[in-house]
C-alpha positions as CSV (number, residue, x, y, z in Angstrom):
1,X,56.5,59.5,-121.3
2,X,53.3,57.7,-120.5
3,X,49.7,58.8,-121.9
4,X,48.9,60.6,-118.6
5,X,51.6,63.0,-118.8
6,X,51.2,63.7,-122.5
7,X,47.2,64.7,-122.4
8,X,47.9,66.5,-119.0
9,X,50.6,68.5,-121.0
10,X,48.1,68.7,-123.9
11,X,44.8,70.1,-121.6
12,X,43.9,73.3,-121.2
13,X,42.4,72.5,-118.2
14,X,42.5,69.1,-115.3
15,X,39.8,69.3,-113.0
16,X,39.8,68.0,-109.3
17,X,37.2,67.2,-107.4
18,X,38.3,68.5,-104.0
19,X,41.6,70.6,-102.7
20,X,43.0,67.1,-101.7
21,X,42.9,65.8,-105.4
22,X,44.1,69.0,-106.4
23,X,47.3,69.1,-104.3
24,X,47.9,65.5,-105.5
25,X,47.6,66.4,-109.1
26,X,50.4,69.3,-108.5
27,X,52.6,66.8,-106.6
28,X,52.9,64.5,-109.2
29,X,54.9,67.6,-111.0
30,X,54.0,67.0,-114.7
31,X,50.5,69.1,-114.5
32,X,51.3,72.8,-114.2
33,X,48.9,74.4,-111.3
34,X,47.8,77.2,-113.6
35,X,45.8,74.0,-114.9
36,X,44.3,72.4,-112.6
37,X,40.7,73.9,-111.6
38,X,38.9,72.4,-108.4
39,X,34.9,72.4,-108.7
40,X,33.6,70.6,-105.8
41,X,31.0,67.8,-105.7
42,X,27.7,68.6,-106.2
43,X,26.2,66.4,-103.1
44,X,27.2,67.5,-99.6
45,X,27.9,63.6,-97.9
46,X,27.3,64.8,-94.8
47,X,23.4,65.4,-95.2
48,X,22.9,61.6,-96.6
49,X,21.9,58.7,-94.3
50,X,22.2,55.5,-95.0
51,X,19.1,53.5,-94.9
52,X,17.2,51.3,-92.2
53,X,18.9,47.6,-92.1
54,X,15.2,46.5,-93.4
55,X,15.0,48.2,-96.0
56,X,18.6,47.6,-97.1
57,X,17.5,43.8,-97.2
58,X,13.7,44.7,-99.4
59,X,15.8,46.1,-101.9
60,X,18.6,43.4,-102.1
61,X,15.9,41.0,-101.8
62,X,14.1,42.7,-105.0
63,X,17.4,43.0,-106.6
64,X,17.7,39.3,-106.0
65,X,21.4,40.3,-104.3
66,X,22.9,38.7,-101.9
67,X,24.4,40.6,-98.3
């Protein structure tokens, strides 16, 4: 029995981030569904954009990065 199974068995609780993670958690059998509690990320992805190509570079540039 590795360490995951035993503090799975041990929690009262496993939390998943999304329905996806939590249907993974209950197929890997050794977490009982009563369990596992989804609370969703706090950040909706879909509002974020990703930044101008120009200022991408000013920051790696500051940063001293490379890309």
């Amino acid at each position: 029995m590795t360490l995951r199974v035993i503090t799975a068995r041990m929690a009262d609780r496993v939390i998943a981030c999304s329905d996806a993670c939590r249907t993974d958690y209950m197929a890997w059998g050794w977490i009982p569904p009563r369990k596992i509690v989804t609370i969703r990320n706090g950040i909706d992805p879909g509002r974020l954009q990703r930044p101008a190509e120009t200022e991408l570079r000013a920051v790696r540039a500051d940063l001293k990065m490379q890309g």
